[in-house]
C-alpha positions in Angstrom: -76.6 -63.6 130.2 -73.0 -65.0 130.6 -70.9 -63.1 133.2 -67.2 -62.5 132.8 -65.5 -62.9 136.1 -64.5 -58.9 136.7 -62.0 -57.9 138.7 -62.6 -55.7 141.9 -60.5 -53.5 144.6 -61.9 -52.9 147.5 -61.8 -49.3 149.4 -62.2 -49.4 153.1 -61.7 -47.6 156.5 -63.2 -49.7 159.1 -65.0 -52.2 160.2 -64.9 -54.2 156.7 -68.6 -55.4 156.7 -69.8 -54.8 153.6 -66.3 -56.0 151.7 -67.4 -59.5 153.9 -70.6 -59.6 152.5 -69.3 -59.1 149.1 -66.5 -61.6 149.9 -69.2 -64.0 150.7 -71.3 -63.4 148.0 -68.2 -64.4 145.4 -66.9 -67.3 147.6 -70.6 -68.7 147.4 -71.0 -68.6 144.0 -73.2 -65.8 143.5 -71.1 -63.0 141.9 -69.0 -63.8 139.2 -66.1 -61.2 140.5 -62.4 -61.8 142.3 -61.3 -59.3 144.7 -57.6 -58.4 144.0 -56.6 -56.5 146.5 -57.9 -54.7 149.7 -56.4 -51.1 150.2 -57.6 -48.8 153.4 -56.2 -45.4 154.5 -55.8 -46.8 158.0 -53.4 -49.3 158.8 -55.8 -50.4 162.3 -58.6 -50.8 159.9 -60.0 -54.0 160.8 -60.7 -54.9 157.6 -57.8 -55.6 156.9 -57.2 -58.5 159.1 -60.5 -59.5 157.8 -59.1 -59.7 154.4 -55.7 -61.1 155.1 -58.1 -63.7 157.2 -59.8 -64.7 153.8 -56.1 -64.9 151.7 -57.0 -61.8 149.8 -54.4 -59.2 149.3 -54.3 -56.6 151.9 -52.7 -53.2 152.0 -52.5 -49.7 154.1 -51.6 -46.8 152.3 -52.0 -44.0 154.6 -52.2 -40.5 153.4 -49.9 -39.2 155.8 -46.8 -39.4 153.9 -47.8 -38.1 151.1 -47.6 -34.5 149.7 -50.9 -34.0 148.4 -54.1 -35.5 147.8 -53.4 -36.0 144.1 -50.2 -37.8 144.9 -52.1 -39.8 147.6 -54.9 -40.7 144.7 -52.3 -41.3 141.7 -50.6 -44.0 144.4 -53.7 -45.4 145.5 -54.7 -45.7 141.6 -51.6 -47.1 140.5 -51.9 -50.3 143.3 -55.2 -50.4 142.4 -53.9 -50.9 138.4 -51.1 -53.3 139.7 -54.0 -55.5 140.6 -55.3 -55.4 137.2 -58.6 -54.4 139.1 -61.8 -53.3 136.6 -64.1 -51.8 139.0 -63.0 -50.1 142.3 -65.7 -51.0 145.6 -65.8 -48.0 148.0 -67.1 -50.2 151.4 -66.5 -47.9 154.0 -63.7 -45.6 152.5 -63.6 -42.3 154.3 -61.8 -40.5 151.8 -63.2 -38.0 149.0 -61.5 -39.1 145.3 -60.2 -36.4 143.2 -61.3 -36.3 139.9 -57.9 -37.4 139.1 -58.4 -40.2 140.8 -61.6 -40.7 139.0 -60.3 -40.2 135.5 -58.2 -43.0 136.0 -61.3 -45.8 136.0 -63.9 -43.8 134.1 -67.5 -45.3 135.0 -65.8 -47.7 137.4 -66.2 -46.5 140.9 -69.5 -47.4 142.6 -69.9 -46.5 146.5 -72.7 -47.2 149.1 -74.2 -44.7 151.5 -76.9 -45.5 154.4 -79.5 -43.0 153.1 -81.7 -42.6 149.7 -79.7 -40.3 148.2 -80.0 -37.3 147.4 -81.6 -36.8 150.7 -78.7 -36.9 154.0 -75.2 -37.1 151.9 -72.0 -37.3 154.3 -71.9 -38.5 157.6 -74.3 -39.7 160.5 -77.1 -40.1 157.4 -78.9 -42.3 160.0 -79.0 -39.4 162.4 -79.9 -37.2 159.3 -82.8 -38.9 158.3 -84.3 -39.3 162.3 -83.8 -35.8 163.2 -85.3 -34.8 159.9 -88.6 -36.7 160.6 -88.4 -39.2 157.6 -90.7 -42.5 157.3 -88.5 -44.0 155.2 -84.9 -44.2 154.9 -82.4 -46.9 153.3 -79.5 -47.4 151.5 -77.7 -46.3 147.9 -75.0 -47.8 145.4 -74.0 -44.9 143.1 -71.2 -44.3 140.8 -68.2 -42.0 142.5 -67.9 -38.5 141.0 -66.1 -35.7 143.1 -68.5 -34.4 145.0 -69.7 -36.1 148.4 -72.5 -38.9 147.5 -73.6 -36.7 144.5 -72.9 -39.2 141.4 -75.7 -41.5 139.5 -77.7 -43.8 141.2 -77.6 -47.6 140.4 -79.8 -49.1 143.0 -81.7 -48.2 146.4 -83.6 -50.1 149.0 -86.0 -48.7 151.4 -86.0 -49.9 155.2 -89.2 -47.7 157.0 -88.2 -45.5 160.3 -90.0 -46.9 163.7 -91.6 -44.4 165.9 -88.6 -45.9 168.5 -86.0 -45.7 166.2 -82.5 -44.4 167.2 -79.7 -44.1 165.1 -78.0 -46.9 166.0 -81.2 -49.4 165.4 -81.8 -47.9 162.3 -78.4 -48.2 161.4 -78.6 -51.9 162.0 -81.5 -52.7 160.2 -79.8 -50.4 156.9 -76.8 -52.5 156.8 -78.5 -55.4 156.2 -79.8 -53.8 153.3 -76.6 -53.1 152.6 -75.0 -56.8 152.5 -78.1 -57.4 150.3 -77.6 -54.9 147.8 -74.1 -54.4 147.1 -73.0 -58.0 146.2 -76.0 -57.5 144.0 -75.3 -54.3 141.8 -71.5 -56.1 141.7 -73.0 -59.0 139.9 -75.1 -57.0 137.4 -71.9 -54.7 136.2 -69.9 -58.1 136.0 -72.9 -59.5 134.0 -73.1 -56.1 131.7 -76.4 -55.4 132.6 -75.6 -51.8 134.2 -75.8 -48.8 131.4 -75.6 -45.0 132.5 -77.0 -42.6 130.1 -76.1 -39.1 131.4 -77.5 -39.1 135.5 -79.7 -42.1 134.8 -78.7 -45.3 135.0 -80.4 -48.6 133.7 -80.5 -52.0 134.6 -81.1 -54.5 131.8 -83.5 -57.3 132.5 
């Protein structure tokens, strides 16, 4: 099947792994995508540097300044649009979307969470997962809707709990799994292999 190159923004907070891994993933060859622009809510976030490191686009928008979170979301959509980006890449964004937010790329926000959703939305899923007792945990790319780690599931890898496990060596071994999968679930919506038919989405061969 013939990919398109598709044109991606990438969301972030922090650390910037995953937008690496996806970085790397185009820069080898292996996803036909472009990133456009890098936008995170903190202006300390390290990926940024990260990004301006690579020559990609870089910009904070804090939500400080602005009034409301739907004047936040209709600024963070329209630099997202000034890009010309197709598909928006939660990697580590902190921030809930508003549906207003949403509207504006219908079917065109994916996100990754360390768990296999639905089981430990939100935060410290790691810690979740271990205190619950699980055997097996992982990691999730879904489509964005407005609740918190709620919308269709693309893809899931399993990593199995240790009997030693803490959170932070679970973690670990997750985010791997991570770097794996997201590049991966990029490549098949650039290829138009992705199709979501109500909650279930399918993968074409």
């Amino acid at each position: 099947m013939v990919a398109s190159t598709l044109p991606i923004g990438i969301l972030v907070s922090g650390r910037g792994s995953n937008m690496e891994a996806i970085a790397d993933a185009i820069e080898a060859g292996e996803v036909p995508a472009r990133i456009q622009v890098v936008i995170s809510d903190r202006p300390q976030a390290r990926a940024l540097d990260l990004a301006r490191q690579r020559g990609l686009k870089a910009l904070s928008l804090e939500p400080g300044p602005f009034p409301s979170r739907q004047a936040y979301d209709r600024a963070l959509a329209a630099a997202l649009k000034e890009g010309g980006v197709e598909l928006v890449v939660l990697a580590g964004f902190m921030r809930l979307l508003s549906q207003d937010f949403l509207d504006q790329f219908p079917g065109r926000v994916i996100n990754i969470h360390p768990a296999l959703l639905p089981a430990f939305p939100g935060i410290n899923a790691q810690r979740q997962a271990l205190e619950y007792g699980v055997k097996y945990s992982g990691c999730t790319v879904h489509f964005v809707d407005a609740g918190t780690d709620t919308g269709p599931i693309i893809a899931q890898a399993v990593v199995p709990v240790r009997d030693d496990d803490t959170p932070e060596a679970l973690a670990a071994r997750i985010l791997a799994e991570e770097h794996r999968l997201y590049p991966q679930v990029i490549k098949w919506i650039a290829e138009g292999r992705v199709e979501l038919r109500g909650r279930r989405v399918m993968v074409k061969v």
